[in-house]
Residue, then its C-alpha position, 0 to 999 in steps of 0.5 A: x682645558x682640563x686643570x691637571x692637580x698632583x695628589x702626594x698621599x701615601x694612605x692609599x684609601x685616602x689618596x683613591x677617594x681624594x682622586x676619585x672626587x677631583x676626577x669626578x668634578x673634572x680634574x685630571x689627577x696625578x696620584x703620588x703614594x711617593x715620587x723620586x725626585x723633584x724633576x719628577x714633580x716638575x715635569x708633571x706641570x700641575x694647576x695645583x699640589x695637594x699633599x701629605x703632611x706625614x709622609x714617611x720620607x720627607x714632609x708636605x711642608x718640606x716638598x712645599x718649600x721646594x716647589x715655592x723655591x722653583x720657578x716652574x711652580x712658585x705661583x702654584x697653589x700648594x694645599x698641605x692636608x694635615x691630621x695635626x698642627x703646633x702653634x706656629x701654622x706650617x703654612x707660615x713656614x713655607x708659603x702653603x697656599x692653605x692647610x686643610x685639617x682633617x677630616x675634612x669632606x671631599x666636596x670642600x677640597x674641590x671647592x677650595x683647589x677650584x678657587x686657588x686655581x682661579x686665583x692663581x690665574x687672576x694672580x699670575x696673568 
């Protein structure tokens, strides 16, 4: 079975490549410049988020804490792409899987979605 990943990216050159990656290595892929409501994101049921931390409406890490509070998605990973960090990692903040600096090349995104999902399902099974 098809492992399905929702990308919250607001750039769209950058939401198209990140897409176009995980497609290319088998995902089916969710592109999100933005979203209504959480229920929206909880109805998309992914393997895995990876999202914008500098989204114009409401931080990566924020929709992180949100999603980590909910039952349907506590054990999924969340991956929050991000061009800066302060000192105190966001992840520690709000139960981020991993934070990926950027720039970064595509090929290592679908490496580390590929091993957090085998990880989550070792985990949570």
């Amino acid at each position: 079975m098809r492992k399905h990943i929702v990308v919250i990216e607001n750039d769209q050159p950058r939401l198209a490549v990140i897409t176009t990656n995980l497609e290319e290595a088998g995902y089916i892929v969710t592109g999100l410049q933005s979203f209504s409501s959480m229920q929206d994101l909880l109805f998309l049921r992914p393997d895995c988020f990876i999202i914008n931390e500098w989204l114009p409406e409401i931080s990566g890490h924020a929709i992180c804490l949100m999603l980590k509070a909910k039952v349907q998605t506590r054990n999924t990973p969340v991956i929050l792409i991000s061009d800066l960090f302060d000192e105190e990692p966001r992840e520690n903040r709000c139960d981020a899987d991993l934070i990926l600096k950027r720039p970064f090349q595509p090929y290592n995104l679908v490496q580390i979605v590929s091993l957090l999902i085998r990880k989550a399902a070792l985990t949570h099974n």
